[in-house]
N, C-alpha and C positions, 0 to 999 in steps of 0.2 A: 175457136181455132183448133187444127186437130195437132196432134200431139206430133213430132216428127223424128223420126230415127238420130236424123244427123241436125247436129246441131250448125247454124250460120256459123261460119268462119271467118275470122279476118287474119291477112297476111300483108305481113311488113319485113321490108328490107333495112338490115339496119347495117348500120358501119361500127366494129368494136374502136373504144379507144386506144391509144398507142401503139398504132397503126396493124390490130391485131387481125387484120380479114373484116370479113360480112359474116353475118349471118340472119337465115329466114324466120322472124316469128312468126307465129299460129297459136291464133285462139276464138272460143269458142267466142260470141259475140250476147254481151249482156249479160253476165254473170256472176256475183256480189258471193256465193258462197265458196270459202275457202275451198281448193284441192289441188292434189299435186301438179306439177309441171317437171316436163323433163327437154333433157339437152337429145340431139337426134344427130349420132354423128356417123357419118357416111363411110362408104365401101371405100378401097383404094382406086375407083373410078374418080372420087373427087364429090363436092356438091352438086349432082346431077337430080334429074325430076324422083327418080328411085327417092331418093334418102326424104327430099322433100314431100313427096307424097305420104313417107310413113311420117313424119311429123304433122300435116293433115290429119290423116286418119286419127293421132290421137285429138286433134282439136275439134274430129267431128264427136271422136267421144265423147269431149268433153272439158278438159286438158289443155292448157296453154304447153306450147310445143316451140322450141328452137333447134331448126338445123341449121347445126356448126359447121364452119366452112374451117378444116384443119389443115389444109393448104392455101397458098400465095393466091389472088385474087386471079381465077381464070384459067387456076390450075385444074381443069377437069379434061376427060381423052376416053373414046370407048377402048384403045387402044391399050393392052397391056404392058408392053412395055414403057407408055410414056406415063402409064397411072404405077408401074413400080416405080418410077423415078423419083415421080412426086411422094409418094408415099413411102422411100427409104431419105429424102430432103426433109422431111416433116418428122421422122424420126431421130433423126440426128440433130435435130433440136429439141430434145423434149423439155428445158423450161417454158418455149416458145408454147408448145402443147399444154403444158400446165396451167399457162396466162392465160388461153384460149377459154380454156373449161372452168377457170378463176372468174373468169370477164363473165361465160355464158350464165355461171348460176349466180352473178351480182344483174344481170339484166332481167333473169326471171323472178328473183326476188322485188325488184320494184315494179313488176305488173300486177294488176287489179284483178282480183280473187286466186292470188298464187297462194300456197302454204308454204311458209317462207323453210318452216321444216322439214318440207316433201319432196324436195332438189331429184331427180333422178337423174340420170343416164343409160342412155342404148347407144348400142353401137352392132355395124355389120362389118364384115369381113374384117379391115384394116381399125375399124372404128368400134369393132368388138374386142382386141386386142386393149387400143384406148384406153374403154369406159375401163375395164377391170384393172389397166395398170391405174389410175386415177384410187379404185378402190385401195388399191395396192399401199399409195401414198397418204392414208387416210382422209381424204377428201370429205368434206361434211355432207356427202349425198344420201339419201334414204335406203338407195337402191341402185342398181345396176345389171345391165342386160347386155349379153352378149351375143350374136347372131351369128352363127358360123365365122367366131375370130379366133385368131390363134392364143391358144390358152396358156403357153411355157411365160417363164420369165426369168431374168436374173437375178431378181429382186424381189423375192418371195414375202409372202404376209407374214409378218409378224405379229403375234397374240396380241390381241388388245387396240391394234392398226386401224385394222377394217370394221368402217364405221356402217355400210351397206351390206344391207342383204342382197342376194349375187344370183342371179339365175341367167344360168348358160343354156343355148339352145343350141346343139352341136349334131352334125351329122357324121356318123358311126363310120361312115365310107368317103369319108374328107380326105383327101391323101394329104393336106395341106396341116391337118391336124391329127398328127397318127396315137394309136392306142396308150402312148407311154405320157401324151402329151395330158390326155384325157384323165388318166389315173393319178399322175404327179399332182394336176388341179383339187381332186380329190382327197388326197392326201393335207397339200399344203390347204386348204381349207378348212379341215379336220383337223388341224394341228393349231391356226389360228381360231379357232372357235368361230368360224363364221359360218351363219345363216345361205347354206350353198343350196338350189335347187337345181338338177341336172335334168336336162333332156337330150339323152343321146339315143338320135334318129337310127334303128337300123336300115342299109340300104339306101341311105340319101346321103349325097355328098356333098361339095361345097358350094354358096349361094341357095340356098335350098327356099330361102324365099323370097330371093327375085323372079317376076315372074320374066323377065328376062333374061335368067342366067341361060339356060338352055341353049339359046340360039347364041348369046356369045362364047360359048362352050366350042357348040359347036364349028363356029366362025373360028374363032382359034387353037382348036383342038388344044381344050384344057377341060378338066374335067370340073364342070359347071353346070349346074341340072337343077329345077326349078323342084320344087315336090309340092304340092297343094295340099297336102294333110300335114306335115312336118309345120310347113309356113302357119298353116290354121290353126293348130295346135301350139304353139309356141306365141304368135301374136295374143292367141286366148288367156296363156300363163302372163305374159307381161298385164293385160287390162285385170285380172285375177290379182296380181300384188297391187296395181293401182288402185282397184276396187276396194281392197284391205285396208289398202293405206287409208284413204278416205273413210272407211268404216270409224276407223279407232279414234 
C-alpha cells in the first residue's frame, strides 16, 4: 500500500456536558502512538465550515482535533453585525468560556493516542483573542495560537502564569489590531517570561487566512483580505511547534 499524504479521518459530533454547546472532533483514524491534540476555536462568525476545516487539516496531519463551538447552539451568521452579538454575549460570560475550554481539553484527553501533556489551543479572529486569554489564566495547555486575534487585555500575564508557549500570527495592517496593541504583547510577554513567537505580516490585514475573508470584506466593506503566503507561513509555524512537541 502506498504511503498517503493525508491521513483517514474520522468526525464526531459530540454534545459537552452541563449543557456547555457541541463541539466537532477529528482524528486521524488507527493511531496507538501518543501526540498532541488541540482545541480549534473559531472566528466571531461562530462554528462555521472555516474553523471546522482547519481542525481537519490538523487530523489529516495527524492530530486529533476539536472544534469548539463558543457560542449558543446555532449561533453562527455570515453577517457582521449578528456574529458581533454573538461574540460580545459569549464574552460577557467568560466563566462560561472558561468551562467550554475546561470540558474541551477533559474530552481530548480521554481520546486514544492523545498526549494527555500536549493540550493545545488556536484560535482566529474572536477565538484568537480566546486561546491567549485562556493562557493568560494559566490553563495547563502546551501551547497556544493565535490567528489574526485581538491581542490587548485587562488582565495581563503574570510571571510564572503562563503555562504555554504562545505563537501569534498577526497582520501588520489589521486596523483591528493597531501597532500599540502588537508591542504591549511583546512587552507583557517579556516581562512574564514566556515562550512568545511573533509573526507580524507586513501589508496583510485582518482574516489573512481565510480564504474567504476577501469577498466578505468586500461584501461588507471591512477590511478583510485573504493572503496566501501570511496563511502558508503561519499554518507551517503551528505544525512546526506540533512537530517539536512530538519530538521531545
Amino acid at each position: 500500500m502506498g504511503a498517503s499524504v493525508q491521513a483517514e479521518v474520522l468526525e464526531q459530533t459530540l454534545s459537552l456536558p452541563d449543557n456547555l454547546g457541541t463541539a466537532v472532533l477529528y482524528r486521524a483514524a488507527a493511531s496507538d502512538e501518543l501526540k498532541p491534540a488541540v482545541i480549534v476555536v473559531h472566528e466571531w462568525w461562530g462554528l462555521n465550515d472555516y474553523a471546522k476545516s482547519r481542525a481537519r487539516m490538523l487530523a489529516e496531519a495527524g492530530y486529533t482535533a476539536l472544534a469548539l463551538n463558543m457560542y449558543d447552539e446555532g449561533e453562527v451568521s455570515d453577517h457582521p453585525e449578528n456574529a458581533k452579538l454573538f461574540m460580545q454575549k459569549a464574552l460577557a460570560n467568560p466563566k462560561q468560556m472558561n468551562a467550554r475550554v475546561d470540558t474541551a481539553m477533559l474530552v481530548l484527553r480521554q481520546q486514544r493516542g492523545v498526549n494527555n501533556n500536549a493540550i493545545y489551543a488556536i484560535g482566529y479572529c474572536f477565538g484568537g483573542a480566546v486561546v491567549l486569554q485562556q493562557a493568560r489564566r494559566g490553563v495547563n495547555l502546551a501551547g497556544v495560537a493565535s490567528f489574526h486575534g485581538s491581542l490587548g487585555t485587562e488582565t495581563p500575564a503574570q510571571k510564572g502564569v503562563i503555562k504555554a508557549k504562545v505563537l501569534v500570527a498577526n497582520g501588520a495592517a489589521d486596523p483591528f489590531v493597531p501597532a500599540e496593541q502588537v508591542t504591549g504583547l511583546v512587552q507583557e510577554m517579556a516581562a512574564a517570561e514566556v515562550d512568545l513567537q511573533l509573526m507580524n505580516f507586513a501589508n496583510v490585514t485582518h482574516g489573512f487566512s481565510n480564504p474567504g475573508a476577501t469577498a466578505k470584506g468586500q461584501k461588507y466593506n471591512m477590511p478583510l483580505a485573504y493572503d496566501a503566503a501570511a496563511d502558508k507561513a503561519s499554518w507551517q509555524a503551528l505544525l512546526d511547534m506540533l512537530g517539536r512537541e512530538q519530538a521531545n
